[in-house]
C-alpha positions as CSV (number, residue, x, y, z in Angstrom):
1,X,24.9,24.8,35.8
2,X,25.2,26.6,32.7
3,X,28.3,24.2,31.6
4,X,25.7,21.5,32.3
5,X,23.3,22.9,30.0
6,X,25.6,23.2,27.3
7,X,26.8,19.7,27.8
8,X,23.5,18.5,27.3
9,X,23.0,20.7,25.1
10,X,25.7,19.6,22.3
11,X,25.1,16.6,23.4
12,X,21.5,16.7,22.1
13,X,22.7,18.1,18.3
14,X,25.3,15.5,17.9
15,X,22.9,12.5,18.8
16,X,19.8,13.5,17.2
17,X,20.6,13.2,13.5
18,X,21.6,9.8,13.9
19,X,18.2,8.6,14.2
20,X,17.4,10.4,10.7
21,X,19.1,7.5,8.7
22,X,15.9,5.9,7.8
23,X,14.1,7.5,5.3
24,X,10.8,7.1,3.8
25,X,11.3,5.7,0.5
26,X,13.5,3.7,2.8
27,X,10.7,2.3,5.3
28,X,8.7,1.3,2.0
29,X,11.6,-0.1,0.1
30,X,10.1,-4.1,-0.9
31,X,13.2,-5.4,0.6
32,X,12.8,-3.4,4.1
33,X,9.1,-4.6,4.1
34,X,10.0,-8.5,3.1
35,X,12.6,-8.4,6.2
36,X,10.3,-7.1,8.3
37,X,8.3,-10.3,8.5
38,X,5.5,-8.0,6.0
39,X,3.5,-9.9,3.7
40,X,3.2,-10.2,-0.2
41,X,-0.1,-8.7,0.3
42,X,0.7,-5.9,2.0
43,X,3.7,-5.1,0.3
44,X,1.7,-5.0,-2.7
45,X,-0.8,-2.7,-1.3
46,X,2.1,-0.5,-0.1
47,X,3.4,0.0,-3.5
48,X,-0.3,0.7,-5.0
49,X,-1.1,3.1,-2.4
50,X,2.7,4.7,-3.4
51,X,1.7,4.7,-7.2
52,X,-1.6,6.5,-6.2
53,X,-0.3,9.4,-4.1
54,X,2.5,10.0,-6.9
55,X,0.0,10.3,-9.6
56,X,1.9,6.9,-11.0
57,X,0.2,4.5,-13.6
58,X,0.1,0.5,-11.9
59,X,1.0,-2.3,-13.7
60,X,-1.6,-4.7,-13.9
61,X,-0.9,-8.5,-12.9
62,X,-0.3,-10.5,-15.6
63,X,-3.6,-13.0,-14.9
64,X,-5.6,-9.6,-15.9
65,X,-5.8,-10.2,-19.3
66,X,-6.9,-14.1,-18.7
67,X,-9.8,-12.7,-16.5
68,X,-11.0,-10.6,-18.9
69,X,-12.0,-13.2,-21.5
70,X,-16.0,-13.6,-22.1
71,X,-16.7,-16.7,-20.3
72,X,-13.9,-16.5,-17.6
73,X,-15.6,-12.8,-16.3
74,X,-19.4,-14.5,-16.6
75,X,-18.2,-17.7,-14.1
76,X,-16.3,-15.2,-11.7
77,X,-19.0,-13.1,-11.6
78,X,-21.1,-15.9,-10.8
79,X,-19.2,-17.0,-8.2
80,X,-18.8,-13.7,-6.7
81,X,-22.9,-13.0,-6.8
82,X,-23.0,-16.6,-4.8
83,X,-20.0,-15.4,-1.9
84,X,-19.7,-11.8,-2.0
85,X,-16.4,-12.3,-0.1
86,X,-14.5,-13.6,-3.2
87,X,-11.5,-11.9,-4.4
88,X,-12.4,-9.6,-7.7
89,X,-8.9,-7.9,-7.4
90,X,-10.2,-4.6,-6.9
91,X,-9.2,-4.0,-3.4
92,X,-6.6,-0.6,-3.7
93,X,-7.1,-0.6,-7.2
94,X,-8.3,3.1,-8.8
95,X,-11.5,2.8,-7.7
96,X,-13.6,6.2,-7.1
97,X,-15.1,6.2,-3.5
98,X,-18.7,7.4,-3.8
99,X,-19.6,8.7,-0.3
100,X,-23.5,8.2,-0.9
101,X,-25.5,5.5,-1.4
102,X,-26.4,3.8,-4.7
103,X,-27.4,0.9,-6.8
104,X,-24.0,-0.6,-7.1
105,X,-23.9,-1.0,-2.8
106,X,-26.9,-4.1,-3.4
């Protein structure tokens, strides 16, 4: 019985690390995400929520600068006051979370 136990035993500390090959930086690695069937979106938010735990700065899309002209912001805003579910890009982006209510939640 003992032999058995030591069998199993060994067994157990020679299998075990083989399921350690996948890391973390490894499971949100853009390529192991794409392959994964993930989308753009997601990967995206993966990689912001990354640069936020690690204190990281996030590069800002390159249509940022267009949507911060004048007129551009007024019609967008306009549009957004008309279908509040409009995308103003600020979804996972360094945003504080206020956890009481004010003016801003009308």
């Amino acid at each position: 019985m003992k032999k058995r136990f030591l069998i199993l035993g060994l067994m157990a500390l020679v299998v075990l690390p083989a399921y350690a090959e996948l890391t973390v930086e490894d499971a949100i690695s853009r390529d192991y995400l794409k392959n994964r069937g993930y989308s753009t979106a997601l990967i995206n938010t993966v990689k912001k929520s990354e640069a936020q735990a690690n204190g990281e700065a996030l590069t800002e899309p390159v249509e940022k600068e267009y949507y911060n002209q004048p007129f551009i912001k007024g019609v967008r805003r306009f549009f957004m006051y008309i279908d509040p579910a409009y995308d103003d890009h600020s979804f996972v982006n360094d945003h504080d979370i206020h956890t009481s209510p004010n003016y801003e939640d009308l």
